[in-house]
matplotlib code that plots the C-alpha trace (Angstrom):
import matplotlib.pyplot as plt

x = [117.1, 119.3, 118.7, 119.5, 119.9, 117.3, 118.5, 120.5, 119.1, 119.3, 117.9, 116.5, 117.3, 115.1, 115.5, 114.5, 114.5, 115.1, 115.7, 119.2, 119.8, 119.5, 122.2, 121.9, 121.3, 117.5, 117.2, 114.8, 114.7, 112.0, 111.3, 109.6, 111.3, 109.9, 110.3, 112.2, 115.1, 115.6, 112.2, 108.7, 107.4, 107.8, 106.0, 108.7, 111.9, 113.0, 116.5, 117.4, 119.6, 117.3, 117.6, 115.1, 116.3, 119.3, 121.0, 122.8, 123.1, 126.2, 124.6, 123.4, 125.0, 123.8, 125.9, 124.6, 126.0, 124.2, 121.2, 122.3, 121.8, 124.3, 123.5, 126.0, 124.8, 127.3, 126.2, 125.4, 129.1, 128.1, 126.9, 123.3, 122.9, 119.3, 118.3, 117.9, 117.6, 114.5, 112.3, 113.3, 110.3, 109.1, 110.6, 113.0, 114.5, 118.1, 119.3, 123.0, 124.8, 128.7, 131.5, 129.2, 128.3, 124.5, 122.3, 121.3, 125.2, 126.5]
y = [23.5, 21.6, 17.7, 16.9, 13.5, 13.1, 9.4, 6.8, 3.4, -0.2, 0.0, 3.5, 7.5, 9.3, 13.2, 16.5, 19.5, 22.7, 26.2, 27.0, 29.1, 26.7, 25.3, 22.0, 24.4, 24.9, 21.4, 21.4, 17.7, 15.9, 17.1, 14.6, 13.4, 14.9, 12.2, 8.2, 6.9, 3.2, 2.0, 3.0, 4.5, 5.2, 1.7, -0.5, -2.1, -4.5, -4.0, -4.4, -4.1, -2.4, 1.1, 2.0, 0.0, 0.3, -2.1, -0.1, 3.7, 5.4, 8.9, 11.2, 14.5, 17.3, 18.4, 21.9, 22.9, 19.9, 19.6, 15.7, 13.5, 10.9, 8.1, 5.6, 2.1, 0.1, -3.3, -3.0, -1.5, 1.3, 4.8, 5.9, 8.8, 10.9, 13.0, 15.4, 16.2, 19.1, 16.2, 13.4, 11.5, 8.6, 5.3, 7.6, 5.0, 6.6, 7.1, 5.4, 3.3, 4.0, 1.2, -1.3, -2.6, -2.5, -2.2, -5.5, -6.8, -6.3]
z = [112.7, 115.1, 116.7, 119.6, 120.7, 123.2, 124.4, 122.8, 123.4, 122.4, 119.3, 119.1, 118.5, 120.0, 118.8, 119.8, 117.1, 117.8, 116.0, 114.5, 117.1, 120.3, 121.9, 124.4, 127.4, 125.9, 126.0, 128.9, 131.6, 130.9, 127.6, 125.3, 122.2, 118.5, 116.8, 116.6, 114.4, 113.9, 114.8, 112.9, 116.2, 120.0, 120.7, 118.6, 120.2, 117.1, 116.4, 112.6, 109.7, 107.1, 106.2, 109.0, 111.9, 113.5, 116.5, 119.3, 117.8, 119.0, 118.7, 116.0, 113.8, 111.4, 108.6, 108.3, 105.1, 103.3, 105.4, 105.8, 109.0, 109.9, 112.6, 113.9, 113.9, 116.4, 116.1, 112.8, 111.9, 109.7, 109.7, 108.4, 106.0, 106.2, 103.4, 105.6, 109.3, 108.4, 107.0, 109.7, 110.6, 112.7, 111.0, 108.5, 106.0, 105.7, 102.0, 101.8, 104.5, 104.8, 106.0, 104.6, 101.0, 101.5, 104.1, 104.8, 105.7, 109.0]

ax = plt.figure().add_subplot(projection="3d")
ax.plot(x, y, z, "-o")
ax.set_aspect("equal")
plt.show()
């Protein structure tokens, strides 16, 4: 499985999975998002610093080898670690926070 960030906004990720094998050309315009980091659903707009909100994300990787996702918080100065990017769901809490000592500083 692969994500794709579908748009980066203020205080939301919105993603869009696809199969190992894609590549951003099967990415189709218009496509809806799967599902939202950052906010508990497509609705919310609350920007945080909680383990499930995030404040002007910078974008969004996979680590393939460890199944991990990694999100970059901007305003929040810190990078959000996912347990991983097959079980990502609407709301996702991420599991550690880097370049920060907990997630509630910013």
């Amino acid at each position: 499985m692969k994500l794709f960030p579908h748009s980066v906004l203020a205080s939301v990720i919105l993603l869009t999975a696809a199969s190992s094998h894609a590549s951003t050309s099967d990415c189709i315009d218009g496509q809806s998002a799967d599902s939202v980091l950052g906010q508990a659903d497509f609705d919310s707009g609350v920007a945080g610093s909680v383990e499930y909100r995030v404040s002007l994300p910078g974008g969004i990787a996979a680590d393939q080898a460890s199944g991990k996702a990694f999100a970059s918080d901007l305003n929040n100065n810190r990078v959000l670690r996912y347990r991983s990017y097959e079980a990502l769901s609407n709301g996702a809490a991420a599991d550690l926070v880097l370049c920060q000592p907990d997630f509630a500083t910013v």
